[in-house]
MIGU-537669 format. One record per residue (C-alpha): x, y negated, z; residue number from 1; chain. Coordinates in steps of 0.25 Angstrom, whole numbers, padded with zeros to 4 digits, always signed. Example, Ala and Ser with C-alpha at 12.3 -4.5 7.8 and 13.67 -1.06 7.14 Angstrom:
! residues 2
[site [+0049; +0018; +0031]; 1; "A"],
[site [+0055; +0004; +0029]; 2; "A"],
This chain:
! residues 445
[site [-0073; -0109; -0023]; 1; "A"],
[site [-0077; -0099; -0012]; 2; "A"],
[site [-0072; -0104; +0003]; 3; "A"],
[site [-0072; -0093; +0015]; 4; "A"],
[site [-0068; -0098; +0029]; 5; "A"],
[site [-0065; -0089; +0039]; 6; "A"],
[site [-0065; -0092; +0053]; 7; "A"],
[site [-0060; -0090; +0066]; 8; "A"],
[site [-0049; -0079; +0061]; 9; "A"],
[site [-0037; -0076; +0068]; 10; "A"],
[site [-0026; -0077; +0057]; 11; "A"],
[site [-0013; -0069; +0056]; 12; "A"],
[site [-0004; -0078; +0047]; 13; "A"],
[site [+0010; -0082; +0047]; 14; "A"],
[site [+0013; -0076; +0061]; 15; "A"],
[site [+0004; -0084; +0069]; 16; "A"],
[site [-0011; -0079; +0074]; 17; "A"],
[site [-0022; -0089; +0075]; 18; "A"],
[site [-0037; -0092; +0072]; 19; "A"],
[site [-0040; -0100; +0059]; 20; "A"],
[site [-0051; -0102; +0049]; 21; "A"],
[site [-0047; -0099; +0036]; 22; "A"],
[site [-0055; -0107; +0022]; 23; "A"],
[site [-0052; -0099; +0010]; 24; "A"],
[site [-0057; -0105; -0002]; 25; "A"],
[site [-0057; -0097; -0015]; 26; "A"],
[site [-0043; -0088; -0016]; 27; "A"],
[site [-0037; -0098; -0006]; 28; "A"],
[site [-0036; -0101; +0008]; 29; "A"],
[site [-0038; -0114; +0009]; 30; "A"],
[site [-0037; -0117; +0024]; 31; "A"],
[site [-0032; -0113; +0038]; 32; "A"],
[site [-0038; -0118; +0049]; 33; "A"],
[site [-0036; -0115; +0065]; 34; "A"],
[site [-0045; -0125; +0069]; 35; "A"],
[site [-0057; -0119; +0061]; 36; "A"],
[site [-0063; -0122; +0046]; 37; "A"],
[site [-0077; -0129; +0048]; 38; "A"],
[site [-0079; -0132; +0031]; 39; "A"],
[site [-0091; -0125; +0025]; 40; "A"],
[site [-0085; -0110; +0016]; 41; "A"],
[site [-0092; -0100; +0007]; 42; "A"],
[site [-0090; -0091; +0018]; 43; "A"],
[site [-0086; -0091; +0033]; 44; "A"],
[site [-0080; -0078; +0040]; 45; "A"],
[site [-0079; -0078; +0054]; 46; "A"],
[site [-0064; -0071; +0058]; 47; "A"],
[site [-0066; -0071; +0073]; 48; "A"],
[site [-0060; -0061; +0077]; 49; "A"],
[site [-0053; -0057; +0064]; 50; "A"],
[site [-0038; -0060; +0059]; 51; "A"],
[site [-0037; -0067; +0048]; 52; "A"],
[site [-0022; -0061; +0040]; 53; "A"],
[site [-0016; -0063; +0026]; 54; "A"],
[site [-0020; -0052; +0017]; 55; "A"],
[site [-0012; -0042; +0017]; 56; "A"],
[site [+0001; -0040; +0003]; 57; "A"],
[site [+0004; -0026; +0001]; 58; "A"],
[site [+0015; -0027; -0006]; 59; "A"],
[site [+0017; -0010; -0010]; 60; "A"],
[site [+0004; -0003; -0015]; 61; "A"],
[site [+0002; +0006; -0024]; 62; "A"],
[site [-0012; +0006; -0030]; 63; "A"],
[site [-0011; +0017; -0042]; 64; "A"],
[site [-0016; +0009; -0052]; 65; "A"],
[site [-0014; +0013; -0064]; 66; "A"],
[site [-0015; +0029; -0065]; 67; "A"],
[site [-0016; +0033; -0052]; 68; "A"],
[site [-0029; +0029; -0050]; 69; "A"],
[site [-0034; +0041; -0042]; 70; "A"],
[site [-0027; +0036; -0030]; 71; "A"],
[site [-0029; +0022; -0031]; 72; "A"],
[site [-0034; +0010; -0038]; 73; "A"],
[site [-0029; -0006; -0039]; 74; "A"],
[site [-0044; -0007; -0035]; 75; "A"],
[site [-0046; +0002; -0026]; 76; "A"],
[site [-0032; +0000; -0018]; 77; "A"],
[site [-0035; -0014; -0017]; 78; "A"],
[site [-0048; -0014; -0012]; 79; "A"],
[site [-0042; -0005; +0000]; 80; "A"],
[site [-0032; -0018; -0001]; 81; "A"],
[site [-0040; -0027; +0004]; 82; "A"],
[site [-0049; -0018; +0013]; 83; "A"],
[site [-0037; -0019; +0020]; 84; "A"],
[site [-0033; -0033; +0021]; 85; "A"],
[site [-0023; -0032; +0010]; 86; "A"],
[site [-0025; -0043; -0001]; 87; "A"],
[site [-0012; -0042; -0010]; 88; "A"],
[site [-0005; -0030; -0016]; 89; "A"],
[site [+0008; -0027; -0023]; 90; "A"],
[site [+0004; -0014; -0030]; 91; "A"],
[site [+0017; -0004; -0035]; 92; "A"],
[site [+0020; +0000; -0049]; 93; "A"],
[site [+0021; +0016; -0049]; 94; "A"],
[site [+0007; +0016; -0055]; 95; "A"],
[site [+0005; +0025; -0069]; 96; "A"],
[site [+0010; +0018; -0077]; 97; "A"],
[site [+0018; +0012; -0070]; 98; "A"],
[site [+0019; -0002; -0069]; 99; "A"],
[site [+0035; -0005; -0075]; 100; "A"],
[site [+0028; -0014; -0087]; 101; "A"],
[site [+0025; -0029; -0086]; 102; "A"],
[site [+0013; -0023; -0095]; 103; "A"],
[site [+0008; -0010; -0085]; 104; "A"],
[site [+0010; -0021; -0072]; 105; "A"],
[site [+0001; -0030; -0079]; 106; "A"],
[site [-0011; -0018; -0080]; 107; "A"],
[site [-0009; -0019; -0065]; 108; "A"],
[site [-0013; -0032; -0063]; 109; "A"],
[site [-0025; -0032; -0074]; 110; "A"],
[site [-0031; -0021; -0067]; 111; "A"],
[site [-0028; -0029; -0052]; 112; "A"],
[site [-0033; -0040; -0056]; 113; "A"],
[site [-0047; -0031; -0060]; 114; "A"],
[site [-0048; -0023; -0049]; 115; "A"],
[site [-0039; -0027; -0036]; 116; "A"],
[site [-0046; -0034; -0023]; 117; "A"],
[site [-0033; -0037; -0019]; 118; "A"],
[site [-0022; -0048; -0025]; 119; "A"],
[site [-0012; -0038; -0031]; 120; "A"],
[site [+0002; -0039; -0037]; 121; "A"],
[site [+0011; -0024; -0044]; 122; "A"],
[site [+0024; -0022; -0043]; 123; "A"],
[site [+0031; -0020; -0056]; 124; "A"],
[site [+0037; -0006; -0059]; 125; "A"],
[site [+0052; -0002; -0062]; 126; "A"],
[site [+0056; +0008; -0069]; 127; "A"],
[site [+0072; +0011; -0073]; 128; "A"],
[site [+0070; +0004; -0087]; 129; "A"],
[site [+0060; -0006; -0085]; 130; "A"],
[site [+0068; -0018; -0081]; 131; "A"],
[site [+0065; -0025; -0092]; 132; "A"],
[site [+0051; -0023; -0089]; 133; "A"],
[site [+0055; -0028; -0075]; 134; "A"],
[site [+0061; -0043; -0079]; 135; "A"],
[site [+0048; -0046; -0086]; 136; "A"],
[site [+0040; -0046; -0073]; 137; "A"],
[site [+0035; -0063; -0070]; 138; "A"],
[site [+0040; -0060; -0053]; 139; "A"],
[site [+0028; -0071; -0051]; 140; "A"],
[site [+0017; -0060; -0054]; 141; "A"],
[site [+0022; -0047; -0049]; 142; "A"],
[site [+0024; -0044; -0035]; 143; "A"],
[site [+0037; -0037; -0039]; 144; "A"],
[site [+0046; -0024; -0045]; 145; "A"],
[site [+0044; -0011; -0040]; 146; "A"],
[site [+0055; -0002; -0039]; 147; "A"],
[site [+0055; +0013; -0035]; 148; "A"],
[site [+0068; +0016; -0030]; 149; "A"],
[site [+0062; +0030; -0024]; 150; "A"],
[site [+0053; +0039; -0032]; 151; "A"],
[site [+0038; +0038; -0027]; 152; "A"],
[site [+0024; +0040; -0033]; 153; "A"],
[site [+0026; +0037; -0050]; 154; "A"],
[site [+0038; +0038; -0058]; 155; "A"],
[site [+0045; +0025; -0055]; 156; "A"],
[site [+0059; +0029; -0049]; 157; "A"],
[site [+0069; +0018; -0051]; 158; "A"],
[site [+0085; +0025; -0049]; 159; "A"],
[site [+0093; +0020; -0061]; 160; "A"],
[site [+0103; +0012; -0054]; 161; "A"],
[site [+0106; +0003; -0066]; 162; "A"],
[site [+0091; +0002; -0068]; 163; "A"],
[site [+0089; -0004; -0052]; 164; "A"],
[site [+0101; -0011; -0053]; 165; "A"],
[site [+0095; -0020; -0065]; 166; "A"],
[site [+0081; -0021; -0057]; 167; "A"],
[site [+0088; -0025; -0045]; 168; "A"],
[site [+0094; -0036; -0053]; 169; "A"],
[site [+0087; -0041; -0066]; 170; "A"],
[site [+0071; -0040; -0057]; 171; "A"],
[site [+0071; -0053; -0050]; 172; "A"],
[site [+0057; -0051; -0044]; 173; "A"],
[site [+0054; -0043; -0031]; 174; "A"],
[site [+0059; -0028; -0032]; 175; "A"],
[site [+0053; -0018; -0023]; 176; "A"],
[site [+0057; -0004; -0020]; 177; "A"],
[site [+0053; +0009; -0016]; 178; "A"],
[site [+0067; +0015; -0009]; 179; "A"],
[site [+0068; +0030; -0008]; 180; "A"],
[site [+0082; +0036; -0016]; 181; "A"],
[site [+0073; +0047; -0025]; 182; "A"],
[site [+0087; +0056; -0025]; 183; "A"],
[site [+0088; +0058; -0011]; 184; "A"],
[site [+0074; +0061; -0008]; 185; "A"],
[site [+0073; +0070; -0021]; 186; "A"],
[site [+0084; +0079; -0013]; 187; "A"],
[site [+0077; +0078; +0001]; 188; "A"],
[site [+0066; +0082; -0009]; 189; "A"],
[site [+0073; +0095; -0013]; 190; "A"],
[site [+0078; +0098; +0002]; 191; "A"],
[site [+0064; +0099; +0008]; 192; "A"],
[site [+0058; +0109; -0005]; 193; "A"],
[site [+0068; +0117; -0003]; 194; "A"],
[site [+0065; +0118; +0011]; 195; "A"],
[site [+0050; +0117; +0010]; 196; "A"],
[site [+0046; +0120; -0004]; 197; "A"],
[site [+0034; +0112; -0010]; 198; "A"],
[site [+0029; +0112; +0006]; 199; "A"],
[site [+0036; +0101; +0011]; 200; "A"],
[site [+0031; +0095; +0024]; 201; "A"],
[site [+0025; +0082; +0023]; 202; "A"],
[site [+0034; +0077; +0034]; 203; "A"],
[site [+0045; +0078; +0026]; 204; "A"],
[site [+0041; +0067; +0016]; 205; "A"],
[site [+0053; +0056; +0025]; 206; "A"],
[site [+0063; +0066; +0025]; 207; "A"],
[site [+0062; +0070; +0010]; 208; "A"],
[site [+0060; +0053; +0005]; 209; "A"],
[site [+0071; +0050; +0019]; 210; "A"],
[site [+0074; +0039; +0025]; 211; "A"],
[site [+0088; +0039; +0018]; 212; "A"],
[site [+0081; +0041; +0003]; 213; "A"],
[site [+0074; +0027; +0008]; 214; "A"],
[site [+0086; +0021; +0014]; 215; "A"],
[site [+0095; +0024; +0002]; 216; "A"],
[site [+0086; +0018; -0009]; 217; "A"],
[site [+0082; +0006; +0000]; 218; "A"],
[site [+0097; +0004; +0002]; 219; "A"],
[site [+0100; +0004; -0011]; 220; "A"],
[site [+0088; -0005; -0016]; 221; "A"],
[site [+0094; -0016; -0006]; 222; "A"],
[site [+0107; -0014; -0012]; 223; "A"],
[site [+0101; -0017; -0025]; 224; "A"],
[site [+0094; -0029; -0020]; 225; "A"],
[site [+0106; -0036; -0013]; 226; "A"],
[site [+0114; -0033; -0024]; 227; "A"],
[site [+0105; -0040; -0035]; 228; "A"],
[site [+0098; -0050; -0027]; 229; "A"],
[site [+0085; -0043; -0029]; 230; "A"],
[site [+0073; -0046; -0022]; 231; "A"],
[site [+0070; -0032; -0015]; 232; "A"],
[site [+0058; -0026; -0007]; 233; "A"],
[site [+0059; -0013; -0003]; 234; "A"],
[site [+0046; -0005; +0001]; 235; "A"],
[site [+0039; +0006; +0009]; 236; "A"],
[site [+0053; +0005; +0021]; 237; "A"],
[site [+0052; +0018; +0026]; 238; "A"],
[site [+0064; +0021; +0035]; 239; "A"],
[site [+0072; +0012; +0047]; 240; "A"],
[site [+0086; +0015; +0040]; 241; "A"],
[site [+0081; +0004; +0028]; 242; "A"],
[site [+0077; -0008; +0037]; 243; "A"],
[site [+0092; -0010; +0038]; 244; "A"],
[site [+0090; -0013; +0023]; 245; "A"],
[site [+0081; -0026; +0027]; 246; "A"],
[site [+0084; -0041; +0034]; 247; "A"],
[site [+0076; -0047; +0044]; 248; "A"],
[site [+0086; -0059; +0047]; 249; "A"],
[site [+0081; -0067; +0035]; 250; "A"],
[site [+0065; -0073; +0031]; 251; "A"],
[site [+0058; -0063; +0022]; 252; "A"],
[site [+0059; -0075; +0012]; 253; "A"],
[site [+0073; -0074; +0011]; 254; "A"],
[site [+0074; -0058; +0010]; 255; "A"],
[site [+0078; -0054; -0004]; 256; "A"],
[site [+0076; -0039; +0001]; 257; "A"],
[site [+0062; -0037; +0009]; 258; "A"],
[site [+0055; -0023; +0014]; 259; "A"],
[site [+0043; -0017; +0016]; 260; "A"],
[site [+0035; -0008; +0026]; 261; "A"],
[site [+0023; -0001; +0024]; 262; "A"],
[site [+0012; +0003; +0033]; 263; "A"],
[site [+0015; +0018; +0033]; 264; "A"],
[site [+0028; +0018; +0036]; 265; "A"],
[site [+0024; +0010; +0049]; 266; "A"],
[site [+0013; +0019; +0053]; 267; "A"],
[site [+0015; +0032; +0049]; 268; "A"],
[site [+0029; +0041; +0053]; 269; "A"],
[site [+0033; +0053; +0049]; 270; "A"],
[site [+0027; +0060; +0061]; 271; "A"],
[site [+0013; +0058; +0053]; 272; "A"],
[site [+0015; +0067; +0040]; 273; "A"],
[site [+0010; +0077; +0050]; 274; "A"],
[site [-0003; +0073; +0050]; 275; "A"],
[site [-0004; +0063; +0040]; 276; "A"],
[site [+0006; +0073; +0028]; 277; "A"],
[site [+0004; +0067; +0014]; 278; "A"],
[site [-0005; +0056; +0017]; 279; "A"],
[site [+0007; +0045; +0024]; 280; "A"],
[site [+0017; +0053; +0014]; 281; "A"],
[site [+0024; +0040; +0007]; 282; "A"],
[site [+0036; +0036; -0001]; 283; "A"],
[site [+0045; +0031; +0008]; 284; "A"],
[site [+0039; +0042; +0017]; 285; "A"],
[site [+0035; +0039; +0032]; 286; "A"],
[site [+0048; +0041; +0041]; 287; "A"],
[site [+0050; +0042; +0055]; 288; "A"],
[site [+0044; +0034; +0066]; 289; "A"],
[site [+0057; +0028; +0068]; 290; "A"],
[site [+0056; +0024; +0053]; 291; "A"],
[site [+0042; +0018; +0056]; 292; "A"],
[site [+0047; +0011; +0068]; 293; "A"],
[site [+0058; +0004; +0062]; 294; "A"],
[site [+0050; +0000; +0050]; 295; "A"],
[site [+0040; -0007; +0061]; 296; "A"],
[site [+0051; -0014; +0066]; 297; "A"],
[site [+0057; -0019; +0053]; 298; "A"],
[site [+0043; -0025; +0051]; 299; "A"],
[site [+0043; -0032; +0063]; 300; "A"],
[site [+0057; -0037; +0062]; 301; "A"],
[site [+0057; -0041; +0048]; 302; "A"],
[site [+0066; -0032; +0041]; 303; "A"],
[site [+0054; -0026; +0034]; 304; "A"],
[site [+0045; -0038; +0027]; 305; "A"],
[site [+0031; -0031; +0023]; 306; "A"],
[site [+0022; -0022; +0027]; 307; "A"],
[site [+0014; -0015; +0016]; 308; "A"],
[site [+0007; -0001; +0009]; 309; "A"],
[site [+0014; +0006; -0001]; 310; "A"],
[site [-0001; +0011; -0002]; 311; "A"],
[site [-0001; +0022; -0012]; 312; "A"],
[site [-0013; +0031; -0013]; 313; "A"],
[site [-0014; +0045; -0018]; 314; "A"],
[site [-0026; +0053; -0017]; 315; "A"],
[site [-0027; +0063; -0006]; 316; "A"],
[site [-0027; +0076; -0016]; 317; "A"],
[site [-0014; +0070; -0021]; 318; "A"],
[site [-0009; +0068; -0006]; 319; "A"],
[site [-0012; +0082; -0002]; 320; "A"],
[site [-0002; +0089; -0009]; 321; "A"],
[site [+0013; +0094; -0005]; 322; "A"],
[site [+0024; +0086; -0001]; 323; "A"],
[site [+0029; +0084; -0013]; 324; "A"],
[site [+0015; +0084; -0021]; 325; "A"],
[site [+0009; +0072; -0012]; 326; "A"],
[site [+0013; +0059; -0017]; 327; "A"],
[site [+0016; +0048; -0008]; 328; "A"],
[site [+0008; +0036; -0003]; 329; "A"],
[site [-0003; +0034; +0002]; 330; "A"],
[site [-0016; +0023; +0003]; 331; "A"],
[site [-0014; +0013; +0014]; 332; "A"],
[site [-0016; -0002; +0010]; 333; "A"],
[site [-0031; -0002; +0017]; 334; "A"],
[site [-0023; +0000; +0030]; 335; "A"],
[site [-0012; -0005; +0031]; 336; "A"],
[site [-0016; -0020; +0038]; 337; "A"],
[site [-0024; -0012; +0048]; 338; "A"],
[site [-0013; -0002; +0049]; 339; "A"],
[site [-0004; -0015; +0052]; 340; "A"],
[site [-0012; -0019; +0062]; 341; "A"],
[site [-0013; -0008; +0070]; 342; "A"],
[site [+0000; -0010; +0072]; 343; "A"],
[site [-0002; -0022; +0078]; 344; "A"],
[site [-0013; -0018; +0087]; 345; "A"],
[site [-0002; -0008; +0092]; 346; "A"],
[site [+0008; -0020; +0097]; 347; "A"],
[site [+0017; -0016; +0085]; 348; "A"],
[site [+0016; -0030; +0076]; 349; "A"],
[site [+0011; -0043; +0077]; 350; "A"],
[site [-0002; -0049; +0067]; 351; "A"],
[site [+0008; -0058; +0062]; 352; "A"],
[site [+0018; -0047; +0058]; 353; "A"],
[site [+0007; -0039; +0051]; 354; "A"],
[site [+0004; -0053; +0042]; 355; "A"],
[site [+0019; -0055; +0040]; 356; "A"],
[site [+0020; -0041; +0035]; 357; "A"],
[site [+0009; -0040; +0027]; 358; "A"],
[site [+0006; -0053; +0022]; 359; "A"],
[site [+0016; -0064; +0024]; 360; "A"],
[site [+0028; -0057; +0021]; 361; "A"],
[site [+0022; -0048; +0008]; 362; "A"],
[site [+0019; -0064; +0000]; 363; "A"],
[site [+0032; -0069; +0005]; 364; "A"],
[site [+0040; -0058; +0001]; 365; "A"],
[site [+0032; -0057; -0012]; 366; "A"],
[site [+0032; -0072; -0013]; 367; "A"],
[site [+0017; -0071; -0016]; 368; "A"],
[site [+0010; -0082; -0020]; 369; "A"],
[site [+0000; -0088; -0008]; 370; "A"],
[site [-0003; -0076; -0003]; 371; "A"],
[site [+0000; -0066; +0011]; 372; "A"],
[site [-0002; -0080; +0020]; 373; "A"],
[site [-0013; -0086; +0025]; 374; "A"],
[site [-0011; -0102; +0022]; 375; "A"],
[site [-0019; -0111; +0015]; 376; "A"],
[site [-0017; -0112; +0001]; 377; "A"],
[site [-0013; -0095; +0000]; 378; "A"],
[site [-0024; -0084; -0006]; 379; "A"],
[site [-0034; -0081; +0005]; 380; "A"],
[site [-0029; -0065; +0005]; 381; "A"],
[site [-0034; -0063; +0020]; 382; "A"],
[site [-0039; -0052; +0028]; 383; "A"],
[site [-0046; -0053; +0041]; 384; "A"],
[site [-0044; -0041; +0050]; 385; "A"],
[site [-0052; -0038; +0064]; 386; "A"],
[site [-0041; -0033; +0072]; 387; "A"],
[site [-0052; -0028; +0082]; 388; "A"],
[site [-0060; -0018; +0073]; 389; "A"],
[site [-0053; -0005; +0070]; 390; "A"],
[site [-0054; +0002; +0055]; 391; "A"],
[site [-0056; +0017; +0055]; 392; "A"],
[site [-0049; +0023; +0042]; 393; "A"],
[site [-0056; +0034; +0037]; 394; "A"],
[site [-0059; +0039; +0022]; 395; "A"],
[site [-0072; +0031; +0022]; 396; "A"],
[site [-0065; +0018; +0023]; 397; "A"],
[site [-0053; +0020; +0015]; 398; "A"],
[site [-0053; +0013; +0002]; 399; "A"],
[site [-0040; +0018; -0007]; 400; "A"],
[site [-0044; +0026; -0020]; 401; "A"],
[site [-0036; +0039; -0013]; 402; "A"],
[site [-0047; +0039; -0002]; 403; "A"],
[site [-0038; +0040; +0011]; 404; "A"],
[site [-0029; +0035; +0020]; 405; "A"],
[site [-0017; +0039; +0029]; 406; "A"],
[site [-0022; +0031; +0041]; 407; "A"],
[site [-0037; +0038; +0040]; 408; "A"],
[site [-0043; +0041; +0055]; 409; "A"],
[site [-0034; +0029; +0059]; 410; "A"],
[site [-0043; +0016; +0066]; 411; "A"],
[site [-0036; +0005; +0063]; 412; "A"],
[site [-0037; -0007; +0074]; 413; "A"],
[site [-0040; -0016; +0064]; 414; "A"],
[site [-0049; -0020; +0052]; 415; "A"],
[site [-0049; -0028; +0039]; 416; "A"],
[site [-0063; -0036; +0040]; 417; "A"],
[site [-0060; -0045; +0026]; 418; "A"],
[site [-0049; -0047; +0014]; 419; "A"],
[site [-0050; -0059; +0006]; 420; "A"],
[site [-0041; -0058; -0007]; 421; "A"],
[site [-0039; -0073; -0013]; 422; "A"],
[site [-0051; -0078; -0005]; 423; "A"],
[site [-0061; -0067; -0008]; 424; "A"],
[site [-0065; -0058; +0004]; 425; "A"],
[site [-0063; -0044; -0005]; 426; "A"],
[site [-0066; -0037; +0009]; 427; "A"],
[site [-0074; -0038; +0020]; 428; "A"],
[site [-0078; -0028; +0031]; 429; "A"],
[site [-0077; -0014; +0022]; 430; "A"],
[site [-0083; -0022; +0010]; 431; "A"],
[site [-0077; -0028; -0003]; 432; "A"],
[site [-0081; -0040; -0011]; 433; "A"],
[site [-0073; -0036; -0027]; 434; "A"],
[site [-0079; -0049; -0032]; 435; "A"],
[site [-0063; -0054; -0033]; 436; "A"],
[site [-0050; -0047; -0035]; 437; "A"],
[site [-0037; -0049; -0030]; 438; "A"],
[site [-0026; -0059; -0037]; 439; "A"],
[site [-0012; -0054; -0044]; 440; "A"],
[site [-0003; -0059; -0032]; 441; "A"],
[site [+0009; -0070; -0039]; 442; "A"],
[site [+0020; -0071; -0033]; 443; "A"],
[site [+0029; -0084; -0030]; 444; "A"],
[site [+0044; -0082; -0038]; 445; "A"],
């Protein structure tokens, strides 16, 4: 069995900083050590000078796969995955087909387990009639049930009240949600082509799917939940007016109803669709500063629990058209680590909080088996970053299938230098070892 010790890191681990070897021995860590490891390994990498993180859980990609493979691949997306320090993924089910059959979810971890550098788990797909379907899911293989309570790209728009009702309470695993009210922003629609036509400014895009289209359905989604008992995770938060939705008085272990941020909505506002147009054109859309503000402050407070992607590519032909031929999303789980961490180089958050975010709170909330921490006994998913060597994103580096990135001619502070999934160093310095694939993540419930 193949041992690695890395020395002299800095880890980043359960809100402490600290230096520490680490001996990994096959898929596991097998010990910590801050007085230093002098045993014989395989291989010794010194870390001076690095930190040493959990890897990263994306718990909201999308990677396209099945029929949609011209904008991205399981392979191709994950490889991007770990080129950015992220060693799990949860992966949505609005493929084509889509994934609402126990039978159509299991093509998608056949073809994972194949093809993926990363550790991988799919959300399983609802429609208005598949909850038979639904009940048959073992909750201690799959990371979860999928619910789009707002149209978005596919065909998998949940709105029969009696239908969500009986989800909400019959599904006893995770159920999470895409919350926009499909009526309301089919009238905003309306309003702006008559008013515009088919030339709809770009800019546009929060007031047509509001802040009150996300509000109502989020709402009601947490209504549901409290009513039922469910265990809820609501995606993609997009606007302040929702946090109010969301506790911070209570652990995360004990919250029945948890929430999400991803990395655009803390990055971009909607002062960028100027120069940015399609290209940071999501579903929830990019809102206000003052949205991204008090997003970033739930974060830091608590209220919202994970940080992750919604990384959804499309290629750029497709992203040229008009407002209401583009689709929406776009390619960003390569970045969104050192997108993070720009943000701490700016004084906004602590490493600790990063981890929390990103790691930590992605396994607890999950409850994934042995992974998002770094102990002895866990997965070794780690990624060493040099928080001193800056990464300059241009079409040469960028590794999604779709060939582009919103955050192209930005130079990050930081870098990824290696990611090792269940042990194995998958990347190292703009290099990639596909001698193993990731793991199907299992979940303890």
């Amino acid at each position: 069995m193949q041992t690695l010790l890395i020395k002299n890191a800095t880890l980043v681990n359960e809100g402490k900083t600290f230096h520490a070897d680490v001996l990994i021995k096959g898929s596991f860590i097998e010990k910590i050590e801050p007085q230093g490891i002098s045993m014989p390994a395989d291989r010794v990498i010194d870390a001076a000078g690095l930190l040493l993180l959990p890897g990263v859980i994306d718990d909201q990609v999308h990677f396209r796969e099945p029929g949609l493979t011209h904008k991205g691949e399981i392979y191709t997306e994950a490889k991007a995955a770990v080129a950015g320090g992220v060693t799990s993924y949860m992966e949505m089910p609005n493929t084509s087909p889509s994934a609402t059959t126990l039978d159509l979810l299991e093509q998608k971890y056949s073809r994972a387990s194949e093809v993926s550098l990363a550790n991988y788990s799919f959300f399983m797909g609802t429609t208005n009639t598949n909850l038979e379907e639904l009940l048959k899911v073992d909750e201690r293989k799959i990371c979860g049930v999928k619910i789009f309570m707002g149209s978005s790209t596919g065909d998998m728009l949940v709105d029969n009240e009696q239908a969500l009702n009986r989800i909400f309470a019959e599904v006893k695993t995770l159920i999470a949600t895409h919350c926009e009210d499909d009526p309301m922003i089919k009238k905003n629609a309306a309003a702006f082509r008559e008013k515009y036509g088919e030339a709809v400014p770009m800019e546009m895009h929060p007031l047509i799917r509001s802040a009150e289209a996300c509000y109502s359905s989020s709402s009601y989604a947490v209504n549901l939940a409290k009513k039922h008992g469910t265990r809820l995770h609501i995606l993609h938060i997009s606007t302040a007016k929702e946090l109010e939705l969301f506790r911070n008085d209570i652990p995360l272990i004990e919250k029945k109803i948890t929430a999400e941020a991803c990395v655009h909505h803390l990055w971009f506002s909607d002062a960028d669709y100027a120069s940015k147009g399609s290209l940071i054109k999501w579903n929830p859309a990019v809102k206000t500063a003052s949205d991204r503000a008090a997003i970033f402050e739930a974060v830091l407070d608590n209220r919202i629990d994970v940080i992750a992607t919604d990384h959804a590519p499309h290629t750029l032909e497709e992203k040229a058209g008009t407002y209401f031929t583009a689709p929406s999303g776009g390619p960003l789980v390569q970045h969104s680590l050192m997108a993070m961490l720009d943000f701490y180089h700016q004084g906004k958050i602590s490493l600790e909080k990063i981890v929390e975010k990103m790691c930590h709170n992605v396994a607890i909330l999950f409850e994934i088996d042995r992974r998002g921490f770094i102990r002895e006994g866990f997965y070794a998913d780690l990624v060493l970053v040099d928080p001193k060597k800056s990464t300059l994103v241009n079409k040469s580096n960028v590794l999604y299938k779709c060939g582009w990135s919103p955050f192209e001619g930005h130079e990050f502070k930081s870098s990824i230098e290696m990611t090792f999934v269940n042990g194995h160093p998958v990347y190292e310095k703009g290099r990639f070892d596909e001698a193993k694939k990731g793991m199907r993540l299992l979940f303890n419930r």
